[in-house]
DOTI-179703 format. One line per 3 residues: number of its first residue (from 1); for each residue z, y, x of N, C-alpha, C, CB. Coordinates in steps of 0.1 Angstrom, whole numbers, always signed. Each point is the difference from the previous one (the first is absolute). Glycine has a CB too. Example, Ala and Ser with C-alpha at 12.3 -4.5 7.8 and 13.67 -1.06 7.14 Angstrom:
2
1	+78 -57 +132 +0 +12 -9 +0 +12 +9 +12 -12 -19; -19 +23 +15 +0 +11 +9 +8 +11 -8 -22 -6 +12
//
This chain:
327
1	+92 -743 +32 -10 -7 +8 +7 -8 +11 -17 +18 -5; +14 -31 +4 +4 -5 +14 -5 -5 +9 +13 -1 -8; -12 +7 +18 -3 -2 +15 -10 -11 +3 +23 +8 +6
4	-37 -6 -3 -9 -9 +6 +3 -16 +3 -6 +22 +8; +13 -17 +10 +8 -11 +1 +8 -5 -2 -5 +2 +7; +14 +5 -15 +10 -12 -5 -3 -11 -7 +12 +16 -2
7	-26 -10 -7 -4 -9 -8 -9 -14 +4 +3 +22 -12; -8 -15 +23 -3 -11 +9 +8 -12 -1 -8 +17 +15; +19 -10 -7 +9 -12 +8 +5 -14 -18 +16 +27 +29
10	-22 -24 -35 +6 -5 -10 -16 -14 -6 +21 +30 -6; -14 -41 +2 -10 -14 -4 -10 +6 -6 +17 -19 -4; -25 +13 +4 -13 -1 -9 +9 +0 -17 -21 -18 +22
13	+28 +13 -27 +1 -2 -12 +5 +15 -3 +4 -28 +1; +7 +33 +6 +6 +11 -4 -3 +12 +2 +14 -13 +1; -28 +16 +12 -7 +9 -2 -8 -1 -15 +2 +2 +25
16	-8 -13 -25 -5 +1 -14 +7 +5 -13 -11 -18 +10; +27 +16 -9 +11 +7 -13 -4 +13 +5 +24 -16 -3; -23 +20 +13 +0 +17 +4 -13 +8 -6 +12 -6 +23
19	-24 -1 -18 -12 +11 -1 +0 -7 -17 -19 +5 +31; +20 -15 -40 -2 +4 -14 +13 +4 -7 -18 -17 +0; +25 +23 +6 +14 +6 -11 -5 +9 -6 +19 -1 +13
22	-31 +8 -12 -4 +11 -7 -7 -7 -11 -1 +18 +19; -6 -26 -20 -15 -3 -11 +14 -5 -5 -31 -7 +8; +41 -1 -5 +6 -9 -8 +13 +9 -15 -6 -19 +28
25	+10 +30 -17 +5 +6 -14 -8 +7 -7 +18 +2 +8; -31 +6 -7 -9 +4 -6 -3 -12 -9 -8 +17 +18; +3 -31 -15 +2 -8 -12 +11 +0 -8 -12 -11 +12
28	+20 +10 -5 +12 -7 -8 +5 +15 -10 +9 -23 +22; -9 +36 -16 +1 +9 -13 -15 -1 -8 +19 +19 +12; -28 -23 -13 -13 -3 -9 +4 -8 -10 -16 +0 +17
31	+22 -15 -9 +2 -7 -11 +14 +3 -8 -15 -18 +11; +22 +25 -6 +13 +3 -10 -7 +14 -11 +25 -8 +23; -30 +15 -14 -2 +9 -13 -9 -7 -11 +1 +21 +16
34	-10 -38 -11 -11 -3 -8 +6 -7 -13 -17 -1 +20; +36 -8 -16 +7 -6 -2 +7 +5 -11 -2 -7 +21; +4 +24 -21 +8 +8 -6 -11 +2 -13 +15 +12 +23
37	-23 -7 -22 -13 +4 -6 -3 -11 -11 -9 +12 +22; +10 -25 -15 -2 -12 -13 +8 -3 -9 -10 -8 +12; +24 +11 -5 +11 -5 -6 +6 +13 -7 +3 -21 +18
40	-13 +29 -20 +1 +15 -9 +17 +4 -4 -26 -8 -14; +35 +10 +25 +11 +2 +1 +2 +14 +6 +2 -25 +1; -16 +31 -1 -4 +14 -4 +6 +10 -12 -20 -11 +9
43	+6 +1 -13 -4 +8 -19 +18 -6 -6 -41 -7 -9; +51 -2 +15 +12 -1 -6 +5 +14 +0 +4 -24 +6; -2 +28 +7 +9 +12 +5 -6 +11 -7 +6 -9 +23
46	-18 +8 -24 -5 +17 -4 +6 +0 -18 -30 +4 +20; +29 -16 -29 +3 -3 -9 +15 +5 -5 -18 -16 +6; +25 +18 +4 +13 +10 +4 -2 +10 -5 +6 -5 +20
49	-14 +16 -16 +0 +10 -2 -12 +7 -10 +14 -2 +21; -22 -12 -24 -16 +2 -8 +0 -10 -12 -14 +6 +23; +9 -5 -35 -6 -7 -9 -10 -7 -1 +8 +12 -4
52	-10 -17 +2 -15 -13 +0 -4 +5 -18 +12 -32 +20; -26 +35 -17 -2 +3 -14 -14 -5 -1 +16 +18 -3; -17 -29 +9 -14 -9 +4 -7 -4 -17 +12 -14 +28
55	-1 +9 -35 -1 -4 -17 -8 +9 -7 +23 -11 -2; -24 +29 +7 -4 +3 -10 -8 +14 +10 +20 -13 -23; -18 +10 +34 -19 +10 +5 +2 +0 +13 -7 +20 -19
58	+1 -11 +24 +1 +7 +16 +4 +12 -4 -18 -10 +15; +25 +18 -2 +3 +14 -1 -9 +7 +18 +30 -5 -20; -41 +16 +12 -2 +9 +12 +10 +6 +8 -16 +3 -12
61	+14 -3 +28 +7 +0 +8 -7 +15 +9 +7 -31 -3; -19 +27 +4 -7 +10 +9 -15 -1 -2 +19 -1 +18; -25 +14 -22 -16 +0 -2 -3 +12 +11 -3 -8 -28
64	-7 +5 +31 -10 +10 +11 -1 +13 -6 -16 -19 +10; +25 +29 +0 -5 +15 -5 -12 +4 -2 +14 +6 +9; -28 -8 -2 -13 +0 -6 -5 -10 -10 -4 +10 +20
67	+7 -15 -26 -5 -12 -12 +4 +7 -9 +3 -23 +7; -17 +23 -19 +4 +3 -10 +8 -8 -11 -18 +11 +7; +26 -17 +0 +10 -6 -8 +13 +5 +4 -13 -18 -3
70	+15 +26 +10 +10 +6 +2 +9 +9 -9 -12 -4 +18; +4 +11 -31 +2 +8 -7 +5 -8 -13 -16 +16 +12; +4 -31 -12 +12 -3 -16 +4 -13 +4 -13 +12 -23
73	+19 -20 +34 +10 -8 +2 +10 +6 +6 -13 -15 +0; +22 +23 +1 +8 +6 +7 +12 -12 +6 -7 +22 -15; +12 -21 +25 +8 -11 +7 +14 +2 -18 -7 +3 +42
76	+9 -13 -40 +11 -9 -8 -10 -5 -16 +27 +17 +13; -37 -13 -9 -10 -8 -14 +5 -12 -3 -21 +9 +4; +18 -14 -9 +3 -18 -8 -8 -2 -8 +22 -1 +0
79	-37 -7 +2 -11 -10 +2 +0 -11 -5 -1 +10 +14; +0 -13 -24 -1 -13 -6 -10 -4 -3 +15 +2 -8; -25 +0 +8 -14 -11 +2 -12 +6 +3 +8 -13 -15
82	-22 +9 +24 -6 +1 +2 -14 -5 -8 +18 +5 +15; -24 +9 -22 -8 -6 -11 +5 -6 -8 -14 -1 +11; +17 -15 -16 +5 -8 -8 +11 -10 +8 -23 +3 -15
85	+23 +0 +30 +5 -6 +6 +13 -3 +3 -18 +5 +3; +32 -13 -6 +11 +6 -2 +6 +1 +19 +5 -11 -33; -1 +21 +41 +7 +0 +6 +15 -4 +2 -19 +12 +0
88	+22 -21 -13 +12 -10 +8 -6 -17 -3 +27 +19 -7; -40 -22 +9 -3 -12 +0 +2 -5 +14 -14 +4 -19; +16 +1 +25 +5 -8 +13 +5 +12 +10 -18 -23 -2
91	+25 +20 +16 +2 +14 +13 -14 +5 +5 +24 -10 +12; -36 -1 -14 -5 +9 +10 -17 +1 -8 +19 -9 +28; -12 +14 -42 -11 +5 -11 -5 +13 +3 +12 -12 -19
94	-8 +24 +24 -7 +12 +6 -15 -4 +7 +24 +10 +5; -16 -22 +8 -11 +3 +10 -9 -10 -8 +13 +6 +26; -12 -18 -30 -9 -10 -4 -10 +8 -9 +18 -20 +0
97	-11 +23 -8 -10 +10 -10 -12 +10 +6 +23 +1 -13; -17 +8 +21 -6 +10 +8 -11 -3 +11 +22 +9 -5; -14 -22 +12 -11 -1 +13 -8 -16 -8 +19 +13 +29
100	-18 -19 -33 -7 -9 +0 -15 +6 -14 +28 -21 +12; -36 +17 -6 -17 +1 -9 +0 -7 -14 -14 -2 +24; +20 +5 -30 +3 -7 -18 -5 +10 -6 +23 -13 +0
103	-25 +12 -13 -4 +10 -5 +10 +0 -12 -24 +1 +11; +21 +14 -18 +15 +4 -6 +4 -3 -9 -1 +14 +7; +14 -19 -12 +6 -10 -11 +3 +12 -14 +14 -23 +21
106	-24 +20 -31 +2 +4 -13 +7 -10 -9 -18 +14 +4; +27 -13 -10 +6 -12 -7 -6 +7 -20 +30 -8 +24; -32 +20 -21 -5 +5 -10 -17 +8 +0 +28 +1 -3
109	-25 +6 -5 -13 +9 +0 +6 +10 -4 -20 -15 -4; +12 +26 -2 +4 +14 -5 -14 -1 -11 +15 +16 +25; -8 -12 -39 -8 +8 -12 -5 +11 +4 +12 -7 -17
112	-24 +7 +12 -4 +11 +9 -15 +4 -12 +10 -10 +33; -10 +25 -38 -11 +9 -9 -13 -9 +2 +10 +27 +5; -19 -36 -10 -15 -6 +3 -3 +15 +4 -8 -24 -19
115	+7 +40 +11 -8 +11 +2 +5 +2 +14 -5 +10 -25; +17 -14 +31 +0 +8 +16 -4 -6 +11 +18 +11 -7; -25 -27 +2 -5 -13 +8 -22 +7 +4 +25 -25 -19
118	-22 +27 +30 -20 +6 +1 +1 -17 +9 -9 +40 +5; -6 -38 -15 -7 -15 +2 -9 -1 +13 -1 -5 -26; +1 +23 +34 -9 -1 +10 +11 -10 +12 -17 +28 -6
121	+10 -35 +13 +10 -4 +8 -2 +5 +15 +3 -21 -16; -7 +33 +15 +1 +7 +18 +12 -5 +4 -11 +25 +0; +24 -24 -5 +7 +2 +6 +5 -11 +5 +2 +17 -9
124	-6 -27 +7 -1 -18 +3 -4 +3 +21 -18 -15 -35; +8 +21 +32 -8 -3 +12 +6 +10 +12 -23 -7 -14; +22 +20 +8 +7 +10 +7 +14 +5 +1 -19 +3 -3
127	+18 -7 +16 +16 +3 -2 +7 +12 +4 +0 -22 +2; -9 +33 +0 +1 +18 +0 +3 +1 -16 -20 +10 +21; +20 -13 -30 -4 +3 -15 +12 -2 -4 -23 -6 -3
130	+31 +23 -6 +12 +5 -2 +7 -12 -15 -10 +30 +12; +0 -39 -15 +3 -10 -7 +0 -14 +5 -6 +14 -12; +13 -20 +4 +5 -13 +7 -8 -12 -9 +26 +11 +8
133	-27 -21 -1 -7 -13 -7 +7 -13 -6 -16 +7 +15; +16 -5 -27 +13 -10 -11 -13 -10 -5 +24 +20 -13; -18 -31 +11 -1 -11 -9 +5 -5 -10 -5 +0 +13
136	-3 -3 -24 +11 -7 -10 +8 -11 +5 -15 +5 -18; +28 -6 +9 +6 -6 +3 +0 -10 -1 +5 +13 -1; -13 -20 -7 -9 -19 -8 -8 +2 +11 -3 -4 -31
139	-6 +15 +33 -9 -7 +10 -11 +11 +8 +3 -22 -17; +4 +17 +29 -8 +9 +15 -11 +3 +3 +12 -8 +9; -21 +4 -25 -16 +1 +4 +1 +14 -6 -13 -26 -3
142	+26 +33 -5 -6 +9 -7 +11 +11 +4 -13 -15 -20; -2 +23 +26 +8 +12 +9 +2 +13 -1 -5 -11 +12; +11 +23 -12 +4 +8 -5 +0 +10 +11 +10 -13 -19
145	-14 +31 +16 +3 +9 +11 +8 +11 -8 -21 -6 +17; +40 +11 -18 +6 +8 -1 +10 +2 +11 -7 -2 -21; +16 +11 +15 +10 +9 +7 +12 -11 +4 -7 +26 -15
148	+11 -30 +28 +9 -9 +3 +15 +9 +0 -20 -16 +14; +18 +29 -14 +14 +5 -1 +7 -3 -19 -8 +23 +24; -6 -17 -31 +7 +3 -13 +0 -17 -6 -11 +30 -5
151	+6 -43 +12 +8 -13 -8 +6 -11 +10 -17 +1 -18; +21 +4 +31 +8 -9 +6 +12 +10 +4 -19 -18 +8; +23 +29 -14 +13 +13 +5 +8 -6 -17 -16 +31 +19
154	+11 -42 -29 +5 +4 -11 +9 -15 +3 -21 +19 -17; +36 -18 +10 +7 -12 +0 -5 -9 -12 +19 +12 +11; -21 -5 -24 -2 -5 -11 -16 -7 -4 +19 +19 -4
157	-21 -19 -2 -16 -6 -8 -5 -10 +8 -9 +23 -10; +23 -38 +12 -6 -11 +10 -4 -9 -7 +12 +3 +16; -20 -10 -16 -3 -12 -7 -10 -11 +9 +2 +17 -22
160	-4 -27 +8 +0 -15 +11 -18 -4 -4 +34 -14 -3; -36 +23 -12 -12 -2 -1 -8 +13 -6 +8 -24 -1; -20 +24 -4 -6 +10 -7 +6 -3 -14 -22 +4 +15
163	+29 -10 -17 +2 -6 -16 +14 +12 +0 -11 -35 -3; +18 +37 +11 +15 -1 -1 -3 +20 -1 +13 -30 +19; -23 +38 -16 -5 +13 -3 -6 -1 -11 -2 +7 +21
166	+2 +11 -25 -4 -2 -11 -21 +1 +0 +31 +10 -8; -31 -8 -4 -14 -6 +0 -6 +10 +5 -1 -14 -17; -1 +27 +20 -9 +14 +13 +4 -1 +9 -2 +18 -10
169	+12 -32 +22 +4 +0 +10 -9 -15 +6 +23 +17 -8; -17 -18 +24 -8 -10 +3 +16 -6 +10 -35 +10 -2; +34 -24 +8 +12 +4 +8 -5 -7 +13 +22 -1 -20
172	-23 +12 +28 -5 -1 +15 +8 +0 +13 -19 +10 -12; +19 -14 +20 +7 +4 +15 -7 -1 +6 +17 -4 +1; -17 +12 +13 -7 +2 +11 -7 -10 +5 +15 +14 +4
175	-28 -15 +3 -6 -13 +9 +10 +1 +12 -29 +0 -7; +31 -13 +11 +6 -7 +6 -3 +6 +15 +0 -22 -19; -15 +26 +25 -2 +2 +10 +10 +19 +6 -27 -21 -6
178	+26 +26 -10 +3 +15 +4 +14 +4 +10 -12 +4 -23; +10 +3 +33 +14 +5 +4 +5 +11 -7 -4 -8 +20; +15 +2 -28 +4 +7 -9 +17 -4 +1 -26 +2 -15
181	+31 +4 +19 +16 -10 -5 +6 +10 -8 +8 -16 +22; +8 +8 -29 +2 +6 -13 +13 -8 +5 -23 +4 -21; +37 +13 +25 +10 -8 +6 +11 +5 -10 -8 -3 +27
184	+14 -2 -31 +14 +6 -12 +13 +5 +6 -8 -17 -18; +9 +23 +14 +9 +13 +7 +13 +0 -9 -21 +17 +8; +36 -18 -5 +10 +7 -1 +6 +8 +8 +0 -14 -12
187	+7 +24 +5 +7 +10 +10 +11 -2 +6 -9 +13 -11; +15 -23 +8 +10 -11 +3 +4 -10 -1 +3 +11 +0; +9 -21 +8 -2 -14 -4 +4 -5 -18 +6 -3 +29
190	+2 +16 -32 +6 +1 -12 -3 +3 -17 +11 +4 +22; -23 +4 -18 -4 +11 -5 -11 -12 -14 +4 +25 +27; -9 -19 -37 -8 -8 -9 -18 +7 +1 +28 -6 -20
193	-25 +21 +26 -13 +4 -5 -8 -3 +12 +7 +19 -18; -22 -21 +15 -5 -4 +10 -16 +6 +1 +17 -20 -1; -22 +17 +9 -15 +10 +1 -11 -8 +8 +13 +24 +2
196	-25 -21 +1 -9 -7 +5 -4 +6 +9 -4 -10 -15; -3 +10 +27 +0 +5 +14 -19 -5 -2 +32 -6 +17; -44 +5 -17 -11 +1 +2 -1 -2 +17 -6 +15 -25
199	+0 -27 +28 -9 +5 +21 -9 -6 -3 +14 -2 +22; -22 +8 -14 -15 +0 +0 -5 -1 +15 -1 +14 -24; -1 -25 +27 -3 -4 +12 +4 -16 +5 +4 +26 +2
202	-7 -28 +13 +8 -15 -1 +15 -3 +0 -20 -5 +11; +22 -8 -19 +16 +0 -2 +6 +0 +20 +1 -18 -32; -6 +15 +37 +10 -3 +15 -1 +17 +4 -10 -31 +13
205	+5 +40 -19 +8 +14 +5 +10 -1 -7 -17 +17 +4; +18 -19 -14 +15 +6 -7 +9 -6 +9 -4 +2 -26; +1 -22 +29 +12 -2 +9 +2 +5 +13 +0 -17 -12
208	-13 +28 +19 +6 +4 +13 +4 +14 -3 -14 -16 +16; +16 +22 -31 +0 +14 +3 +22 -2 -11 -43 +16 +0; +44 -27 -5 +11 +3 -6 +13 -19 +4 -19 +24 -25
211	+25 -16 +28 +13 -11 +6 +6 +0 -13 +7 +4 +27; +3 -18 -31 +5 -4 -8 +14 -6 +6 -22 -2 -13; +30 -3 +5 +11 -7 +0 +6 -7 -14 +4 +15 +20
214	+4 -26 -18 +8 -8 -13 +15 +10 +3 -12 -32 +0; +10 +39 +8 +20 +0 +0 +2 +11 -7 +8 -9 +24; +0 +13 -26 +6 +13 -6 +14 +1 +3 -17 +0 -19
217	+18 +13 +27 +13 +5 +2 +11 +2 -11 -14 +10 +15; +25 -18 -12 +14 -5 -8 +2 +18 -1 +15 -32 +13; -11 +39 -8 +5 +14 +8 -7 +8 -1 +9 -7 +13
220	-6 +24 -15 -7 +7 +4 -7 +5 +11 +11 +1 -14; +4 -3 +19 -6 +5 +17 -11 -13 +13 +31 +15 -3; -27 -27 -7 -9 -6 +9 -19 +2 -3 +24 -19 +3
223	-29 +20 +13 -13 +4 -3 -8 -12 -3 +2 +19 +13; -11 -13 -24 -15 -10 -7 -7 -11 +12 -10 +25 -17; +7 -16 +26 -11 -4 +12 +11 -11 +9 -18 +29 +3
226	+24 -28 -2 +11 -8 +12 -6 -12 -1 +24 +11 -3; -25 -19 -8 -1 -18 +3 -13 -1 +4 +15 -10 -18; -27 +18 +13 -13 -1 +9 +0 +5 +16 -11 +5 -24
229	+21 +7 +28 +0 -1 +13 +6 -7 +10 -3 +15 -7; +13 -24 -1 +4 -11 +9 -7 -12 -3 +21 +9 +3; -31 -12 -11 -5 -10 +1 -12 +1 +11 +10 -4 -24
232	-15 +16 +24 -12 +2 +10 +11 +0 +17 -22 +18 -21; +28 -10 +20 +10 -1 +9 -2 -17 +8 +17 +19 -17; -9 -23 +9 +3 -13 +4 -10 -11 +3 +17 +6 -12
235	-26 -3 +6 -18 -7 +4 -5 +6 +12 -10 -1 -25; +12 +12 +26 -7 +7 +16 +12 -8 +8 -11 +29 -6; +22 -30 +7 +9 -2 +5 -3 -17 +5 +14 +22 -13
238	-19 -29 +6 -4 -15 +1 -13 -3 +5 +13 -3 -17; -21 +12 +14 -15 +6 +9 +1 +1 +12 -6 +12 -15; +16 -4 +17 +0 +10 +13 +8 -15 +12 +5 +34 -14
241	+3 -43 +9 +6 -11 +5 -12 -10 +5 +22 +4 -16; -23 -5 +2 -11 -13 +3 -12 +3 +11 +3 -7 -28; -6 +16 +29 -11 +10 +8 -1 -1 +16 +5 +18 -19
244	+12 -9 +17 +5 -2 +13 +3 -16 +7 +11 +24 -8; -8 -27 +0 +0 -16 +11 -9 -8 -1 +19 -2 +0; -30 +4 -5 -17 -2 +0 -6 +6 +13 -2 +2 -26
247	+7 +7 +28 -12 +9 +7 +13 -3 +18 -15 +27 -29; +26 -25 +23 +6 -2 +15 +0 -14 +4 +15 +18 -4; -24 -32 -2 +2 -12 +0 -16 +0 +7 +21 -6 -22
250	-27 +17 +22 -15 -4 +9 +3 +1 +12 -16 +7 -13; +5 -20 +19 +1 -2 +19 -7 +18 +3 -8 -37 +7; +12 +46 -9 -5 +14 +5 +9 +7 +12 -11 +3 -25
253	+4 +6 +35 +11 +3 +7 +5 +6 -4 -5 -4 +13; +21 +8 -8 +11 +5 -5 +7 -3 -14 -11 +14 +13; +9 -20 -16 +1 -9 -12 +13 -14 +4 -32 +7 -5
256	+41 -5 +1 +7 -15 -3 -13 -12 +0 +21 +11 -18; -27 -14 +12 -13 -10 +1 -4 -6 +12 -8 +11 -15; +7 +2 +23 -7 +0 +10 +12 -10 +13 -16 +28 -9
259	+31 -26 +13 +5 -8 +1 +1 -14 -6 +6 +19 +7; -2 -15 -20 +1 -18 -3 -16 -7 +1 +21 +4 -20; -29 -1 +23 -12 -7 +2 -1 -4 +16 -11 +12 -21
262	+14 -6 +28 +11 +3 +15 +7 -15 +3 +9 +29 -6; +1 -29 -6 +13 -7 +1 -9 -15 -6 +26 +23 -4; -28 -22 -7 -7 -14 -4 -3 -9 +6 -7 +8 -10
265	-5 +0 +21 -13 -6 +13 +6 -4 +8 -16 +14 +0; +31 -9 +3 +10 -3 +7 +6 -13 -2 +2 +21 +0; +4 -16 -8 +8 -19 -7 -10 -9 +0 +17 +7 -19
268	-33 -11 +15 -6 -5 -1 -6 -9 +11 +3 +15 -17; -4 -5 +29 -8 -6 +12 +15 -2 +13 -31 +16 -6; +42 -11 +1 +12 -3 +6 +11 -7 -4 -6 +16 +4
271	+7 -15 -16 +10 -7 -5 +10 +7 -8 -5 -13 +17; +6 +6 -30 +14 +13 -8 +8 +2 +4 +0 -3 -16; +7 -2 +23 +12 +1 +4 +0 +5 +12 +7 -15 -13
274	-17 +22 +22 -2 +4 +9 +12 +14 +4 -26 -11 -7; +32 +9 +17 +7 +10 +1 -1 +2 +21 +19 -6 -29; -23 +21 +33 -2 +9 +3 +5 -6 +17 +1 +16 -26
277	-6 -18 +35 +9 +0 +13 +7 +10 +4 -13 -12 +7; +24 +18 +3 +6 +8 +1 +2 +5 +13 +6 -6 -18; -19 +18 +26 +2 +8 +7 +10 +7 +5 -17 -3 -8
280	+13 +10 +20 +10 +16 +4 -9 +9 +1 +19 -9 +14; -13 +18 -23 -11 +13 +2 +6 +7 +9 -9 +4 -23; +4 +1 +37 +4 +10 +4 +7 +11 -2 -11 -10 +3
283	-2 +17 -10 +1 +9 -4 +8 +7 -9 -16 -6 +8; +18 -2 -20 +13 +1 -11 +10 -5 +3 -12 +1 -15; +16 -8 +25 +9 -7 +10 +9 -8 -11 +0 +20 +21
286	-4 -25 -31 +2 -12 -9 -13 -12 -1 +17 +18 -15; -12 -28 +11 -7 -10 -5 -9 +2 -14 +19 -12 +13; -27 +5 -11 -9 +0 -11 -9 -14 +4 +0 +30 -6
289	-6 -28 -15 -6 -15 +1 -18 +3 +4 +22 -13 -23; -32 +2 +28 -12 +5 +2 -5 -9 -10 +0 +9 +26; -9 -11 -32 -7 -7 -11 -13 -9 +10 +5 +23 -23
292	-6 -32 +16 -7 -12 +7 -20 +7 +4 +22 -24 -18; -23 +22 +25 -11 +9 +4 -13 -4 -10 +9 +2 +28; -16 +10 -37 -8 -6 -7 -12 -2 +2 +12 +6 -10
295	-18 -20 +4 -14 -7 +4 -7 +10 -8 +3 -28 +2; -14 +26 +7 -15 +3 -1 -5 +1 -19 -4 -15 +29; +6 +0 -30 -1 -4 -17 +8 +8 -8 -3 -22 +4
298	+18 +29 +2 +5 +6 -19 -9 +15 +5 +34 -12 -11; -34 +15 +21 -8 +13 +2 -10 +2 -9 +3 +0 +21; -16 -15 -20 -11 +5 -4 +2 +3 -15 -13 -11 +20
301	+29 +0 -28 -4 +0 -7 +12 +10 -8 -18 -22 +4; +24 +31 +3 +9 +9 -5 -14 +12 -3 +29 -7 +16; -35 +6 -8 -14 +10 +3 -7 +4 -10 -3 -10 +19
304	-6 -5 -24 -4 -2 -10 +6 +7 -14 -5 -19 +15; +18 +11 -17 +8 +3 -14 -4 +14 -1 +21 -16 +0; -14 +25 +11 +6 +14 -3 -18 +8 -4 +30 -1 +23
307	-42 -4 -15 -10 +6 -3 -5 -1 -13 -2 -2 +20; +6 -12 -29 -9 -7 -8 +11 +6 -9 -14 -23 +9; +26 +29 -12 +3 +6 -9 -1 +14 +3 +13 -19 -7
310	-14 +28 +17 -4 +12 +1 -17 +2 -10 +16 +1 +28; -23 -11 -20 -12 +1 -8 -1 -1 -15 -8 -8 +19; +16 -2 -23 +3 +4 -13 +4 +9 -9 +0 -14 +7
313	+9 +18 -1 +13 +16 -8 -17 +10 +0 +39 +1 +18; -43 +0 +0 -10 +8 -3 -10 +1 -12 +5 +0 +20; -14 -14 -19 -7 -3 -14 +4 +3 -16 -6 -16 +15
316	+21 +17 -16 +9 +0 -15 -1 +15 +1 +21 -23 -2; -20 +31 +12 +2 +11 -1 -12 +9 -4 +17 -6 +14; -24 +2 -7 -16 +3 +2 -9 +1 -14 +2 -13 +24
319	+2 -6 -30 -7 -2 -12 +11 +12 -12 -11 -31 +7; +21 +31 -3 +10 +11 -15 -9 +16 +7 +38 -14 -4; -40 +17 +11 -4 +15 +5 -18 +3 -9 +16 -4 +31
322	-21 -10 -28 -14 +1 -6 +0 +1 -16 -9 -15 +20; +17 +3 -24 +3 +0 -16 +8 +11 -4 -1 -24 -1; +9 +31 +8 +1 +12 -8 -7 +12 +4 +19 -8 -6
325	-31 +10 +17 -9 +8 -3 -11 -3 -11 +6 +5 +22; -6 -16 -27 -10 -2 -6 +3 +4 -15 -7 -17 +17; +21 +12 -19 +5 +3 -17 +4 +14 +1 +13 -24 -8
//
C-alpha cells in the first residue's frame, strides 16, 4: 500500500496509473488466460501426457454417487453414441445432444413380435405406464404400447423398414416426444464388446449427473479426471479476473472506482496535466502536494454517480434474491 500523501503529491495523470494498476492487471491476466484458451496451446500440452480419442467416442470421467447411473457407467466407460447419435460427430456432441429440445435420432427402427405390440395406446398419454409409446417406423400415425427395455437394450433386429422383418414382425421406434435415451457403452477405449445403458427421464439430467472427456491417459499413473479439473480450474480462474476488475472498476466506496471517478472530475474541470501545488506540513515536517480545491459541480456530480450505481447493485441484488425465492 502506498501512503495517502505521497500519492497526492503526484499529477493528475500518474495518480490515475496508481489507483488503476489493479483493474489493469486483473485485465490483462483475463485477456492472457482468454488469449491462451483460443490459441488452445492448452489441449497441446495435456496432449503430452493424454490421447485425443475424439474420432471414436467420449470417455466417462465422473458420475454422481446418488444417480442411478452410477452403477452401470463406471468412470473409464467409453460412449459412443447417444440413441443413434454418433458422439464423434463433432467436440461438443454430448452437450448439444443432451441440452438442446430435439427429439431423439433413430437412424433405424427395431423388428419387433406384432403379438408383443398392444394396440391400447394408454401408454401414449400416460406417462406413469410401465410401457413405453413406439411408432411404426413408415409412419407416426401408427402407435404402439410395449416393453422399452426388452426392444431398445437389443443391438441386433435393426431395420429401415417393415419389409426388411420378417412377416409376424413390425419395425417400430420410439415416438419422438418420449424421454427415453439409449446410450452405448464400452468398457474401454479398446475393447469390441459393448452394451446399452436405458434413461428414462429428461436427457439434461444425464448431462448434470455424468462428466465426460476426449482425452485418455497415455500412462498409468496419470489420472482420468485431471484435464476436466483444469479446465474448470482455469474458467473459474478467468471468471474470478474478469469479475474482479468489474466490480473493483465501480464509482463505489472503497473501491478503486471510487478514486478514479475522483481523479477524472479532476482532470476534467482542472486540467490533465494538472499537477499538485506544494505545501509545508508541519506536522510531518516534510513537503507535500495539496490538490486543487474541489468545485461544488464535481461534488454534486461525484455524489450522484456513487448513489446511482449503489442503487443499482442494490436493485441486481434485490431482483437475483426475489427470482430465486421464487424458482
Amino acid at each position: 500500500m502506498l501512503p495517502s500523501a505521497r500519492v497526492e503529491e503526484l499529477s493528475s495523470l500518474d495518480r490515475l496509473r496508481v489507483i488503476t494498476s489493479g483493474c489493469f492487471h486483473n485485465l490483462t491476466l483475463w485477456l492472457i488466460l482468454l488469449a491462451a484458451a483460443w490459441s488452445g496451446i492448452g489441449q497441446r500440452i495435456l496432449l503430452v501426457g493424454y490421447e485425443d480419442v475424439f474420432t471414436r467416442g467420449l470417455i466417462v470421467t465422473h458420475v454422481e454417487a446418488d444417480s442411478p447411473l452410477s452403477m452401470h457407467l463406471p468412470v473409464g466407460s467409453f460412449l459412443t453414441t447417444l440413441d443413434d447419435f454418433p458422439l464423434n460427430s463433432s467436440r461438443d456432441a454430448w452437450s448439444t445432444y443432451l441440452l438442446e429440445p430435439t427429439p431423439a435420432a433413430y437412424k433405424q427402427g427395431w423388428c419387433v413380435e406384432t403379438s408383443r405390440l398392444s394396440d391400447d395406446h394408454q401408454c401414449c398419454v400416460d406417462t406413469a405406464s410401465s410401457s413405453s409409446c413406439f411408432v411404426s417406423f413408415e409412419s407416426a400415425m401408427e402407435e404402439y404400447c410395449t416393453d422399452p427395455v426388452a426392444v431398445l437394450s437389443k443391438m441386433q433386429n435393426r431395420c429401415d423398414s417393415s419389409i426388411s422383418c420378417l412377416e409376424s414382425q413390425s419395425c417400430i421406434k420410439p415416438r419422438g416426444d418420449r424421454d427415453i435415451l439409449r446410450i452405448t457403452v464400452h468398457e474401454g477405449a479398446g475393447t469390441e464388446d459393448e452394451r446399452i445403458v436405458l434413461w428414462s427421464g429428461p436427457k439434461y439430467e444425464v448431462w448434470e449427473q455424468v462428466q465426460t472427456t476426449h482425452l485418455a491417459p497415455r500412462f498409468g499413473i496419470i489420472p482420468l479426471g485431471l484435464p476436466p479439473v483444469l479446465a474448470d480450474f482455469f474458467q473459474y480462474l478467468k471468471l474470478t479476473n474478469l469479475s474482479l476488475y468489474l466490480l473493483n472498476s465501480l464509482p463505489l466506496p472503497a473501491l478503486d472506482g471510487s478514486q478514479l471517478l475522483i481523479i477524472l472530475l479532476e482532470m476534467v474541470f482542472t486540467g490533465w496535466f494538472h499537477t499538485p501545488s506544494t505545501i509545508l506540513d508541519i506536522e510531518a515536517l516534510r513537503t507535500r502536494g495539496s490538490r486543487s480545491h474541489e468545485r461544488r459541480v464535481q461534488r454534486v456530480l461525484r455524489t450522484f454517480v456513487m448513489i446511482g450505481t449503489c442503487t443499482l447493485l442494490g436493485l441486481c441484488v434485490m431482483l437475483g434474491i426475489i427470482e430465486w425465492m421464487i424458482v
